[in-house]
N, C-alpha and C positions, 0 to 999 in steps of 0.2 A: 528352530531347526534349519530353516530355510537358511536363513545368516548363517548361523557357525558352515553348511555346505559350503555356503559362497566363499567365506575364510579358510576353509579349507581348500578348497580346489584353487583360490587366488592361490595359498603360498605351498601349496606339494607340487605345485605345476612349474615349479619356476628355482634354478639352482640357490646355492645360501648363498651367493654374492649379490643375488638381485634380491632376493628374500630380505635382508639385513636392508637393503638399498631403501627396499619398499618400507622397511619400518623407520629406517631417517628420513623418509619424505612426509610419514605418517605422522610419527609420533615426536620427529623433533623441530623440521622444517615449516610444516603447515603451524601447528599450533606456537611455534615462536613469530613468525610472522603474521598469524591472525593477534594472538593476546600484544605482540609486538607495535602491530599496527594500532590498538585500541587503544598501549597505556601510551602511545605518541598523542596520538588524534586527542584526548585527555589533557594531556600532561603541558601539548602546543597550548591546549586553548588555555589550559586552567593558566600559564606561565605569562602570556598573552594579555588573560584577565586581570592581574595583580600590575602588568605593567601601565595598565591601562588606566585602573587604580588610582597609583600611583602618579602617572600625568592628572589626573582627576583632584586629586591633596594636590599637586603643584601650584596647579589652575586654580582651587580655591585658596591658595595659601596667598596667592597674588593678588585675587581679588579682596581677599580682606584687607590687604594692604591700602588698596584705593577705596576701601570700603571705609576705612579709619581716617586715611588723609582727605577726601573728598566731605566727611563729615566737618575734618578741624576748619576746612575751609569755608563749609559754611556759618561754622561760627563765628570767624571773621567776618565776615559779609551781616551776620546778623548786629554784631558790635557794631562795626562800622554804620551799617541804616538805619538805628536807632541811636546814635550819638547825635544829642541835642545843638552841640557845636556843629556838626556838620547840617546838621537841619536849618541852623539858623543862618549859614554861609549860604546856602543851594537855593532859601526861601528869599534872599535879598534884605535882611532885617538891617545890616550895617549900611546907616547914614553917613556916617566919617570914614573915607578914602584910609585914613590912615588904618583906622580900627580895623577896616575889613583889610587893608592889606598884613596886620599883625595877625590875625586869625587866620589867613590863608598863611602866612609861614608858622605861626603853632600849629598848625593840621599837618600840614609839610612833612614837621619833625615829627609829627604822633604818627602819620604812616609811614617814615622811615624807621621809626621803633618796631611798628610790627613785620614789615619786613627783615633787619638786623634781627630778631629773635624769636623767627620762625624758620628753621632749616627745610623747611619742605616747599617754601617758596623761594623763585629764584628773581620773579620783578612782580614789582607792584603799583598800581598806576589809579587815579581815580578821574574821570575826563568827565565834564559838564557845562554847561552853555557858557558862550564864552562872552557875556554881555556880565556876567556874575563877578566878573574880575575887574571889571569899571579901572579897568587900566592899569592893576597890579598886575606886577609880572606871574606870570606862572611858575610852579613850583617842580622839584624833580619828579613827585608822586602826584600832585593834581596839574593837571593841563587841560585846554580847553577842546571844545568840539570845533573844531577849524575846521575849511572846507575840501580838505584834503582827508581829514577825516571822517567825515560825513557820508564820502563817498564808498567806503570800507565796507565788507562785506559782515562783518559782526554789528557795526554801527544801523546797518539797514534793518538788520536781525531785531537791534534792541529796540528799535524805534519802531517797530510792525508788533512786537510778541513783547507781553510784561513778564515772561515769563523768563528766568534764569537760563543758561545754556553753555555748554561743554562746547571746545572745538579743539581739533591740532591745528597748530602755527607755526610757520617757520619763523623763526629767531637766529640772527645774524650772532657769532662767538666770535673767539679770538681769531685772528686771522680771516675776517668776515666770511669764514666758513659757514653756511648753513645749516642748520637740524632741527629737530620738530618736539614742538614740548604740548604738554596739555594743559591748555585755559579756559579759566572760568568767567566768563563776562555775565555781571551781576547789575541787574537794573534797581536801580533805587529809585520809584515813584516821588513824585512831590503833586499829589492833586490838589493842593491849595493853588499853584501855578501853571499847574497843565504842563511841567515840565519835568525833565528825568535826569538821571547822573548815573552813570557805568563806570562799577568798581571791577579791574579786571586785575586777575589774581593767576600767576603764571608758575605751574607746577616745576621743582628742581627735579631731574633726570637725576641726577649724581645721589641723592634724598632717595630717589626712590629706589637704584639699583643697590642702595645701602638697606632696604629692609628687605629685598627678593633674594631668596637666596637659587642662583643660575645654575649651581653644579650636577652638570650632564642634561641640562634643560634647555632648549631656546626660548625664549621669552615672545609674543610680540603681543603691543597692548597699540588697540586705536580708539578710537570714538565715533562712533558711527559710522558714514562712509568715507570718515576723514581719512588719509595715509599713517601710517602706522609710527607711534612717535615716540616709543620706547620698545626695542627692540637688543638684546645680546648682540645680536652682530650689527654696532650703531650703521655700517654703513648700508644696511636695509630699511633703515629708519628712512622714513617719506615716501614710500613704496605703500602698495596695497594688502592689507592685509592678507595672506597666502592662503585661504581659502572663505569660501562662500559662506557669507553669512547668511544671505537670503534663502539656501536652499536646507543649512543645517534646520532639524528637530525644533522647534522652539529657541533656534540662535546657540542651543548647548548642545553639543556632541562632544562623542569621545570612540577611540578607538584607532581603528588603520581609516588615514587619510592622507592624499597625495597633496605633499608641501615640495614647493617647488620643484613638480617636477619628480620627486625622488617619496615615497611611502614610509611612511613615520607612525609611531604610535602618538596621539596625541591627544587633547582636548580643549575643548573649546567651551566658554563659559562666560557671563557678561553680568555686569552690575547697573541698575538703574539711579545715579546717586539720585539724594534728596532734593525734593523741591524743583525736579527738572524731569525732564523727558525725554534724555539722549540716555544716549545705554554706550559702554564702554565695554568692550570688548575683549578677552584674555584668552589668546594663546599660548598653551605649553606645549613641543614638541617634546620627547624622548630622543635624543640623536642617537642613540647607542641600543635601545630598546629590542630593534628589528635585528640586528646583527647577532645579539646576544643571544636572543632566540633561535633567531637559523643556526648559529653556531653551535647553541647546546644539541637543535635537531639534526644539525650534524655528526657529531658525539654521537648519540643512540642512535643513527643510522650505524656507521662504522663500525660501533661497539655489539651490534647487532648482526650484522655482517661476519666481523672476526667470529662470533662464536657457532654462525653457522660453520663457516668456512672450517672454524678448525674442530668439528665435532665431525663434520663431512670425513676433512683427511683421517681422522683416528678411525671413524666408519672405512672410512677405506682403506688404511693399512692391517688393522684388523681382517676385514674382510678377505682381503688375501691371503694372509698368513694364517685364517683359520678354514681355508676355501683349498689349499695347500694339504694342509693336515687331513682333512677330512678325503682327500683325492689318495691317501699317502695308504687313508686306513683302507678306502674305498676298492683301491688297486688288491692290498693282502686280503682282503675277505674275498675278494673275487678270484685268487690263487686258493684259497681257502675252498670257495665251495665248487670249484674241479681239481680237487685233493693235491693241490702244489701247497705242500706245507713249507716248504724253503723259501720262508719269511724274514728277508734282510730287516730286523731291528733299525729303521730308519725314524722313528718318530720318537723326539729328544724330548725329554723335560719329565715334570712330574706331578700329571693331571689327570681328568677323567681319561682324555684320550690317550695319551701315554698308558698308562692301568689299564685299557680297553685292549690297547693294542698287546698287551703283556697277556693278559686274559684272554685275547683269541687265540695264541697258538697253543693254550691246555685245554680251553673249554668253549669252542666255537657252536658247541649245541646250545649251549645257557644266552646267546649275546644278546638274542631281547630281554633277556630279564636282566642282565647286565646293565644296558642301557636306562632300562626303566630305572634302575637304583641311581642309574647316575645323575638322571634328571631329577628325581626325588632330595639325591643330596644338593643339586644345584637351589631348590626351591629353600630347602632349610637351609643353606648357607644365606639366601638373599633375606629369608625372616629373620633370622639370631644379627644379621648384620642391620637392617632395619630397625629392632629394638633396642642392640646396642647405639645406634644413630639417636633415637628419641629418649635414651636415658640420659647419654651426655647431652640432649639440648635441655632432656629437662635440668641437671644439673646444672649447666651455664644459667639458666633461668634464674632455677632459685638462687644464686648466688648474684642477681643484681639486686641488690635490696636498701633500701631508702635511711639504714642505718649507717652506711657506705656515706651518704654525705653528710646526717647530723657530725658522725665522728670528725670528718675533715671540716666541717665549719669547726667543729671544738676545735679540732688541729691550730684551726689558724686563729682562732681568738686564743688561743692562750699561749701561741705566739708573740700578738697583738700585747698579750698583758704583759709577755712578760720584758719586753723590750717598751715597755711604762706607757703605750697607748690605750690607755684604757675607753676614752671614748669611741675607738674602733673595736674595739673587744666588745663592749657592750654592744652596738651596732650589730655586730654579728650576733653576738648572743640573742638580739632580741630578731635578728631574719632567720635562727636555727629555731627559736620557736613558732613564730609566726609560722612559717613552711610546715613545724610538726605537726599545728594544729588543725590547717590546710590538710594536709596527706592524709592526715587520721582519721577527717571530715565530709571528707570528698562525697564518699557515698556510706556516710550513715543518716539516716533519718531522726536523729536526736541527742540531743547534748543537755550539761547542764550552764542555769542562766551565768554560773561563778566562768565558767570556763569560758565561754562567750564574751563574757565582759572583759574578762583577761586577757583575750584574742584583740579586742578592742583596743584593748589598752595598750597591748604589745604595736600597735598598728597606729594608733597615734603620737607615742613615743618615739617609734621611727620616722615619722612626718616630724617630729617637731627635730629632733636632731637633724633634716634635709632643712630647714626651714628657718630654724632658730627663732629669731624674735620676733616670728610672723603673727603666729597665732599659739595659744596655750588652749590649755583644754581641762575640762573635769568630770568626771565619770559620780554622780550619787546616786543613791536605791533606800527607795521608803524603807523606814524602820521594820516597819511591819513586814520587808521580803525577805527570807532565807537563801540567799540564790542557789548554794547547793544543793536547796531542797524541789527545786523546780527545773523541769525541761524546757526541751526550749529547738527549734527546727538551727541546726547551725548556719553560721556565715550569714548572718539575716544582717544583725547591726550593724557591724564592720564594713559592708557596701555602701549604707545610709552616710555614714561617716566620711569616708571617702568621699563620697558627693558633695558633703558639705565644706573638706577642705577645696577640692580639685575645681569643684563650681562657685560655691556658696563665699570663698575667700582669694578667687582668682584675681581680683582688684585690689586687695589688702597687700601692702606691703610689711604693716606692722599693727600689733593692737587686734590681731581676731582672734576670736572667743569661739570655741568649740564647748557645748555645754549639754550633754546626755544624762537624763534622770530616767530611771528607774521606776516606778510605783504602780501602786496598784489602783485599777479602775473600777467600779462599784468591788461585787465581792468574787467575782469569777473572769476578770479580765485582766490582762498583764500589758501595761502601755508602755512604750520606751520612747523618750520624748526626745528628738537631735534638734539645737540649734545652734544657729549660725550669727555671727552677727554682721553679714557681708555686704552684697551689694543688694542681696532682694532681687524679685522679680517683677515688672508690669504684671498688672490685671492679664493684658493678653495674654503673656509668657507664661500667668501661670495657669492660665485655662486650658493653653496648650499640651504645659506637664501636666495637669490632672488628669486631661482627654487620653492621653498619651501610658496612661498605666496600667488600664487596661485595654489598649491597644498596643502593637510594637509600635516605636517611632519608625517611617520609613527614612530610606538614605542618609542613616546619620545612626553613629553612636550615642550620643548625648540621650539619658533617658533609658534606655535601654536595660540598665541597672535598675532602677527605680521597678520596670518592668517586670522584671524576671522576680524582683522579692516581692512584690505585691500578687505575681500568678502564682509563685509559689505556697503564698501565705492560703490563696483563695483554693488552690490542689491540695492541700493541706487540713487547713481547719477550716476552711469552708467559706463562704462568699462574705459571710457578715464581719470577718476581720480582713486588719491590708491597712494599707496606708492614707494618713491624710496632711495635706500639704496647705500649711500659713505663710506669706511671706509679702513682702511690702520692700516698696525701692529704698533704699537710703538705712533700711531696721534690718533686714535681716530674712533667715527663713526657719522654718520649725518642720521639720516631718515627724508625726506620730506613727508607732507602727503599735496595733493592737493585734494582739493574740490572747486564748485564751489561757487563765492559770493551771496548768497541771504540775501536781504537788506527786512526786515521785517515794516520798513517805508513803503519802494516803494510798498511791494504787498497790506499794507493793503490799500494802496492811490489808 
């Protein structure tokens, strides 16, 4: 009671120009600037999040780039240090001047073959005692340890630490313009002599900006506290990496950070290659990220603004023009009750207040109950107008309906056919089913095992038509199962599947084998066997994905899938079914998914 006083007395005390004012300050002002301000505050971060994201996949898209090329390199490095030829040059075995100086030009050409047919290096060099060369000349790719070399700052490195090691180096190009690449100086031990040989193996820039892809990215890549020796804008290349490595997280950050100078969304993220102890470094800025944002939150400022603004001016024209009227009627009821009936009909139109006014100069005893009807019709006008609003939205509703797109995929595959493409016809036919079986699935709790498989099947048929002569595939089912006589949790196998093409055949260009059975395990359990015949997993990798399925995997998709059908299986039918995973490097993988049999004859009998 206390409220409704205070609401009353706030708005009879105060004319209906200020009255209406106070209800656009109330009820359209406050509350679009409060929910205003929150879906920003929201909407900045959540837009913020995703680009951040996104610098984050850059970042790592780049490091597996050096993640892959710093591996081929060590391969090279391991050929090279177990080549028996070069063992036998390094260890001093050749008696005859002659013989060793033929062996040092066969090596010569065998490390000019693996430079010529590796793109990812740009020089290659093998430098060791220069006593080993008993006065053959040196070669383009082996040269001796001279005393100019000795003194190098890599040579001190090799000759203190047996251990391999990254650096950036300036290297002199065309027009002995300088720029900075990344090398690998590889110590090749010989402890039968107490003496060593460094193979150094110098990364191509042009190789590497050929698998980065830069678009709306900066790049900069260092190694350690070296200057920076692949970088999108080459002339930053030899400069310091743009921000601190020592103070970021663990060396990986990501988000708003101040690059040179100017606030960037970016991230930072670094790879340890193999066999060594420098860590390399990868910067992805967003150039455009921060603009795009203020400019959107520019957008919803303005667009939030105009709708004040102009909900204000209609509050305020109204307000006058009904502040007018109401002054119009206000003046003839006040002739009215000191009996001046000479009432100039001045209020036009045809409304409650026009009718009011008609109605005062016959029946000015009745005007409160006048009024009250007029209010009363004001309230059923705004309900019948409110119902009819939620019948047409319910109608617009029901008429979006998921039949709307089967028809137009048929539209277009029998278009498709009929201009003689049938392999797109079919293609479509088989993503109008797929999708139906989806939509229809979403949220039912059970199917049967026929239409599952068929969902399968529709789903591998698709992948092979992407694919072609990658992988084939075969769906069997023990003699002994009816599949339309059993249920079955949907969308269980067709994720497996997927796994198996997407992971399990990722390295297969041709020759993989998708192989799903069917059958039945003792006499109340229903097993569905998926294998692979790909790449396999390590021991560790697979102890990882086992760990990993009843846990979520963190920061990473990978697994995730595996996840969700083994919790559902265990939310389901309960802990003792779910998945089990076989799989071995070079053979292949196997996921079993057991469930139990439920025979949909026998429950409804």
């Amino acid at each position: 009671m206390k409220l409704d006083r205070i609401y009353f007395n706030f708005f009879s005390k105060q004319n209906v120009g200020r009255q209406l004012g106070s209800l656009y300050i109330f009820t359209i002002l406050l509350p679009v600037i409060l929910l205003g301000g929150i879906i920003y505050f929201f909407s900045y971060r959540q837009i913020t999040d995703n680009y951040t994201h996104l610098s984050e996949l850059q970042a790592r898209q780049v490091r597996s780039v050096f993640t892959t090329t710093t591996l081929y390199l060590q391969n090279i490095y391991d050929s090279v240090s177990t080549d028996e030829g070069l063992r036998k040059i390094l260890t001093g075995d050749y008696t005859d001047p002659e013989d060793l100086k033929h062996a040092l030009f066969e090596y010569d050409i065998y490390l000019s073959d693996i430079l010529e047919n590796n793109t990812s290096l740009s020089s290659l060099c093998l430098y060791m005692d220069e006593e080993l060369f008993y006065g053959a000349p040196s070669g383009s790719y082996l040269k001796p340890f001279t005393n100019d070399i000795k003194e190098t700052d890599w040579y001190i490195q090799a000759a203190s630490d047996p251990n391999n090691f990254w650096k950036s180096d300036v290297r002199l190009g065309q027009y002995d313009i300088p720029y900075q690449e990344l090398t690998y100086y590889c110590r090749i031990s010989l402890p039968t002599t107490g003496s060593f040989a460094v193979l150094i193996m110098t990364m191509s820039n042009d190789h590497l900006r050929s698998l980065i892809d830069e678009n709306e990215y900066d790049i900069y890549v260092s190694v350690n506290s070296d200057p920076v020796f692949l970088c999108t804008d080459r002339a930053y290349a030899g400069n310091a990496l743009p921000v601190d490595i020592e103070t970021a997280s663990f060396r990986q950050e990501s988000g708003r950070m101040e690059i040179l100078g100017e606030k960037r969304i970016a991230a930072l993220t670094y790879i340890t290659p193999y066999a060594t102890y420098d860590n390399i470094y990868v910067l992805a800025v967003s150039t455009n990220a921060l603009k795009h944002i203020h400019r959107l939150a520019l957008v919803f400022i303005l667009v939030t603004l105009f709708a004040l603004a102009f909900s204000a001016l209609l509050i305020f024209l109204y307000t006058r023009y009904f502040s007018a009227r109401i002054q119009t009627l206000r003046l003839a009821m006040h002739k009215v009750a000191h009996n001046d009936y000479e009432i100039v009909n001045s209020i036009q139109g045809d409304d409650e207040l026009s009718n009011t006014f008609q109605d005062l100069k016959s029946m000015v005893s009745t005007l409160k109950e006048t009024q009250a009807q007029i209010y009363e019709a004001q309230i059923r006008e705004q309900m019948l107008y409110n119902q009819q609003q939620q019948m047409e939205l319910k109608l617009l509703t029901s008429q979006i309906n998921p039949h709307f797109l089967y028809n137009t995929l048929e539209t277009i595959r029998m278009k498709a056919f009929s201009e003689g493409n049938r392999e797109v016809a079919n293609a479509i036919k088989l993503l109008g089913k797929s999708m139906r079986y989806v939509l229809n699935n979403t949220k039912s709790s059970a199917t049967t095992l026929d239409k599952e498989l068929d969902y399968v099947q529709t789903y591998l048929a698709i992948q092979k038509l992407r694919f072609s002569t990658k992988f084939d595939y075969s769906i069997r089912v023990d003699k002994r199962i009816i599949p339309s006589r059993y249920s079955i949790l949907p969308l269980l196998i067709q994720p497996i599947a997927e796994n198996a093409v997407s992971h399990g055949l990722k390295d297969i260009q041709e020759g993989g084998r998708v192989l799903i059975q069917i059958r039945r395990a003792a006499e109340d359990y229903l097993a569905a066997d998926i294998f692979d015949n790909g790449c396999g997993m390590a021991p560790e990798e697979l102890e990882q994905v086992v760990r990993h399925l009843d846990i979520l995997p963190p920061e990473s998709d990978h697994g995730v899938g595996l996840y969700n059908i083994n919790n559902r299986v265990h939310l389901y039918y309960g802990a003792q079914y779910g998945l089990t995973i076989i799989s071995r490097p070079g053979k292949g993988t196997l996921i079993t998914l057991t469930i139990p049999l439920v025979n949909i004859t026998e429950e409804e009998t």
